[in-house]
N, C-alpha and C positions, 0 to 999 in steps of 0.2 A: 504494500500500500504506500501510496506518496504519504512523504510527514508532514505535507499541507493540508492533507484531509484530516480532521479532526472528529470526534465523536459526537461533535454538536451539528455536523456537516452528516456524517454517518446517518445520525437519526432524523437528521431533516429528510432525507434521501430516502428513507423506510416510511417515512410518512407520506412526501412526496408518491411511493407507489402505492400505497393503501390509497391512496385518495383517489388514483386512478381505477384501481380496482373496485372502488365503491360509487364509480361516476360520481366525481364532485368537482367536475371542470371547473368552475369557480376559484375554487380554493387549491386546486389542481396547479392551473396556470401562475398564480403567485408563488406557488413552493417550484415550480419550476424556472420561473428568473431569477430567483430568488437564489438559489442553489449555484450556478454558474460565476455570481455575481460574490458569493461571498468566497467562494474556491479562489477564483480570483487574485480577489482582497488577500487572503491566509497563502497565497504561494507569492505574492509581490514581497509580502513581510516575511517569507521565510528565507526568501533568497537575498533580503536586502540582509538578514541577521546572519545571513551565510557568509556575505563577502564582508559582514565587519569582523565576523570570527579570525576571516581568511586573512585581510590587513591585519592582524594582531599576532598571528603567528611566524613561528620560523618558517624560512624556505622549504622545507624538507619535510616537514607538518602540513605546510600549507599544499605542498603537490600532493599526497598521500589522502589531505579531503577532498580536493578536486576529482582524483580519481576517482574517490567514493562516488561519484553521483555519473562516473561514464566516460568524465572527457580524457580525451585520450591526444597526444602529442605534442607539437607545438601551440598546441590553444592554453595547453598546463602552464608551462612560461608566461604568457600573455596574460591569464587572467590572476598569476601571483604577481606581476608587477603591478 
């Protein structure tokens, strides 16, 4: 699971398909922009907390969290400077 998805995000989402599954377009439609909008929001602030982490560490720390999340090469360089 991405660690932008949260369990307040989670359960909005189980709601979001009851509500489907009980025809309540109404209230349907709202948990559905609603959901994209805040996933959003929670991955904007997770990657901005990511790169303060990343300015704060050593060189050799900081390539090693980069990795963690996939990137691979000369982008590792780039985004430790």
């Amino acid at each position: 699971m991405k660690p932008w998805i949260t369990k307040v995000i989670k359960l909005t989402i189980r709601k979001r398909n009851r509500l489907f599954k009980w025809n309540n377009s109404e209230k349907y439609k709202l948990y559905r922009y609603m959901i994209p909008t805040s996933t959003r929001v929670n991955k904007k602030s997770y990657y901005h907390s990511f790169s303060a982490r990343l300015s704060q560490t050593r060189e050799r720390r900081g390539k090693a969290l980069v990795s963690s999340l996939g990137v691979k090469g000369e982008i590792v360089n780039q985004l430790i400077q």
